[in-house]
matplotlib code that plots the C-alpha trace (Angstrom):
import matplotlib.pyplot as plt

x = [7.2, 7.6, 6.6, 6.4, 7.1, 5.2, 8.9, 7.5, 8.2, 8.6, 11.1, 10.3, 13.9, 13.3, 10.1, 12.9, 15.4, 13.2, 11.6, 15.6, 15.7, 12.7, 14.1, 12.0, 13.6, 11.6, 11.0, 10.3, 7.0, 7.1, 5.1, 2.3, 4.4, 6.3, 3.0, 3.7, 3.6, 4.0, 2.0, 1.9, 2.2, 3.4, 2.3, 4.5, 4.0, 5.1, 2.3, -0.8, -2.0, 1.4, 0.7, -2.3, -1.2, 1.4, -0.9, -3.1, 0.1, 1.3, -1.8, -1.5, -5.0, -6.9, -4.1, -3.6, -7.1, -7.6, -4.8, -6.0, -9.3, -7.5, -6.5, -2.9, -2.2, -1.6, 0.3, -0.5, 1.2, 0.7, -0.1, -0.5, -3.2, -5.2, -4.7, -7.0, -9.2, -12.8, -13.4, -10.6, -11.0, -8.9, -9.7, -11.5, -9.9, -10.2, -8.7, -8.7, -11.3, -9.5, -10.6, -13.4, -12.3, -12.7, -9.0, -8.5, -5.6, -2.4, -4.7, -1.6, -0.4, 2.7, 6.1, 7.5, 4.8, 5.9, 6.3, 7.3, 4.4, 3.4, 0.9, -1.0, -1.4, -3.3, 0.3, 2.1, 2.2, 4.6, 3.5, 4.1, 6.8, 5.2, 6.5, 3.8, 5.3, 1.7, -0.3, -3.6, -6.2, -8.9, -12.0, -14.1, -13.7, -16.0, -17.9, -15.7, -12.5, -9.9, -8.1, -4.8, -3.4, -4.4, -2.5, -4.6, -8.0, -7.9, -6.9, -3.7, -3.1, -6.3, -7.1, -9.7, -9.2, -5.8, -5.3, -3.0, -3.0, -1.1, -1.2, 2.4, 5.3, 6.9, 10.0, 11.5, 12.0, 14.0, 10.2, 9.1, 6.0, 4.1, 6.4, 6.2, 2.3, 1.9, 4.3, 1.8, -1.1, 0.4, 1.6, -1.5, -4.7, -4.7]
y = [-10.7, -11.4, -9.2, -10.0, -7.7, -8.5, -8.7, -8.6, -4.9, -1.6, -0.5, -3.4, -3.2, 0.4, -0.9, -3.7, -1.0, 0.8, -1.9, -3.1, 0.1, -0.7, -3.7, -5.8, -8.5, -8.4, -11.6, -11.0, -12.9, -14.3, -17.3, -19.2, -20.7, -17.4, -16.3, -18.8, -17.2, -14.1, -11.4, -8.7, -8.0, -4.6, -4.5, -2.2, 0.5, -0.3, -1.3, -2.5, -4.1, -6.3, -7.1, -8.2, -10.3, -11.5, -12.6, -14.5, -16.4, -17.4, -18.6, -15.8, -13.6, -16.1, -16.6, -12.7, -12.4, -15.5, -13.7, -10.8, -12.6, -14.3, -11.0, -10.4, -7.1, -5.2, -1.8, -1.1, 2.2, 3.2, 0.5, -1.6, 0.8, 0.4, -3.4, -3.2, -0.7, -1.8, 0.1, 1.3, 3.8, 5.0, 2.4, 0.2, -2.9, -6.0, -5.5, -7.3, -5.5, -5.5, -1.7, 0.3, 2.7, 3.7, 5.0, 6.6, 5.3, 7.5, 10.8, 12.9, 12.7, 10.7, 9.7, 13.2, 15.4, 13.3, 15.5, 15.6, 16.8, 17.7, 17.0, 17.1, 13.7, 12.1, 9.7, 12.6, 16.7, 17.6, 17.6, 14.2, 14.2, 12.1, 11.4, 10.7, 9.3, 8.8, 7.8, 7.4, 9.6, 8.1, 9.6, 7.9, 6.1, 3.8, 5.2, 3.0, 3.8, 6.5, 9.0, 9.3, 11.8, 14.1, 16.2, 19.5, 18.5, 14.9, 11.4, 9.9, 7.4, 5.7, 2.6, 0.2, -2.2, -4.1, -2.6, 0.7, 1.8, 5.1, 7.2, 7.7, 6.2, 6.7, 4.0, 7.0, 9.1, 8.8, 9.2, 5.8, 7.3, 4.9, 1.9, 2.4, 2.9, -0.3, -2.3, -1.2, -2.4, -5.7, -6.2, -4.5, -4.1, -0.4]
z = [13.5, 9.7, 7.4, 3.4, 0.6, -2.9, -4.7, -8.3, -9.9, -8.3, -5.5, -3.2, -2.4, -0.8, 1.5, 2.5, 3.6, 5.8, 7.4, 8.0, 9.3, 11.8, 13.2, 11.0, 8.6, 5.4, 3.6, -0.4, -1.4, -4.9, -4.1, -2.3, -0.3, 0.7, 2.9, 4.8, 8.8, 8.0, 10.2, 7.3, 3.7, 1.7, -1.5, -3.5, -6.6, -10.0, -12.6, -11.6, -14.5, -14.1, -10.4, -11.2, -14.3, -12.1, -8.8, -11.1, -13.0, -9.8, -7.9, -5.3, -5.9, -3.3, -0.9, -0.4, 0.1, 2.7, 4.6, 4.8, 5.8, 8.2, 10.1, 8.2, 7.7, 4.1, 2.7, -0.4, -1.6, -4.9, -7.2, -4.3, -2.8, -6.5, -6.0, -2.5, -3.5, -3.9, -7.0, -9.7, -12.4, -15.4, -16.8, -14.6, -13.9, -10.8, -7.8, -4.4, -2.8, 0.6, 1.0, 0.8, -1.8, -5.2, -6.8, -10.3, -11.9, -12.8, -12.1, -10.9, -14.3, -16.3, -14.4, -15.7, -14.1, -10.6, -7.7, -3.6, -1.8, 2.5, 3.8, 7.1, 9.1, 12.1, 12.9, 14.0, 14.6, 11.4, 7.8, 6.3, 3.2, 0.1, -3.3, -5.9, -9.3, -11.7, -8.7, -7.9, -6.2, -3.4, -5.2, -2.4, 1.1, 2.7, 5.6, 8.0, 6.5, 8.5, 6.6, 8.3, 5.7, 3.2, 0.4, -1.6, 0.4, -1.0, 1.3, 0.5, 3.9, 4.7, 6.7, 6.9, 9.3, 8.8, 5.8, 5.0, 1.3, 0.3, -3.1, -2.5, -2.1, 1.7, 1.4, -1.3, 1.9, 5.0, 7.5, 9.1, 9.8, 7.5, 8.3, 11.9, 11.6, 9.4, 12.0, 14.7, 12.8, 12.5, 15.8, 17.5, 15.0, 15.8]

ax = plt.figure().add_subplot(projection="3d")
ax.plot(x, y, z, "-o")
ax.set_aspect("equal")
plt.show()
């Protein structure tokens, strides 16, 4: 299975570590051609407004979305989770729509005021180590998306079909959970 990692800002390098880690060798996606047979696609943090810049730039807004049409699956975490949520807020900007969610930009504050949170999840029985650095809240989820996490009352792993987005960034700790979950999705749809 090949699995892509949107290699334009952000730690992509860490989301290419643990998915090493999984047995899976990461292929960074810069271009169209890049999507090329892959089975899944993490889209990293880092600045959404740039990502965005940067999809359109490079001709890869409509190729994401005709892959993930196409049944490919997608991680957003951070950033990337704005970038497939339906609706984004603080300011509002476009996004690819891939999930049925509305997000508020930067709403846990500036990179200072960043924190390492637990939280209870549906992947497994322990508390699930997160690390939000000025992410996003889910303000609302579609009636057919799952939350599979949640930190202080709110959902911060959901899924919606083939797509995973997370507020937080889990390839900044040493838990697979979210990897292993994503690599599941791809290889399985569930």
């Amino acid at each position: 299975m090949k699995v892509g990692i949107l290699a334009l800002q952000g730690d992509f390098e860490a989301h290419a570590k643990m998915l090493a880690r999984l047995g899976v060798e990461p292929r960074f996606v810069r271009t169209v051609a890049e999507l090329t047979g892959l089975a899944a696609l993490v889209l990293p943090g880092g600045e959404s407004t740039t990502h965005l810049k940067f999809l359109r730039e490079e001709g890869l807004w409509d190729p994401i979305r005709q892959f993930a049409e196409s049944g490919g699956a997608l991680l957003g975490t951070c950033a990337g989770a704005i970038l497939l949520a339906r609706e984004v807020k603080n300011p509002s900007q476009e996004s690819l729509g891939l999930a049925d969610l509305t997000v508020v930009r930067n709403a846990y504050g500036r990179q200072l005021a960043s924190e390492i949170r637990f939280g209870p999840t549906k992947l497994r029985a322990g508390p699930l180590q997160m690390v939000f650095i000025r992410a996003p809240i889910i303000e609302r989820v579609g009636p057919g998306v799952e939350v599979l996490a949640e930190c202080d009352g709110r959902p911060v792993l959901v899924r919606d079909g083939r797509v995973l987005a997370a507020t937080f960034h889990p390839e900044l700790t040493d838990d697979p959970t979210v990897h292993e979950a994503f690599l599941k999705l791809a290889r399985n749809g569930s």
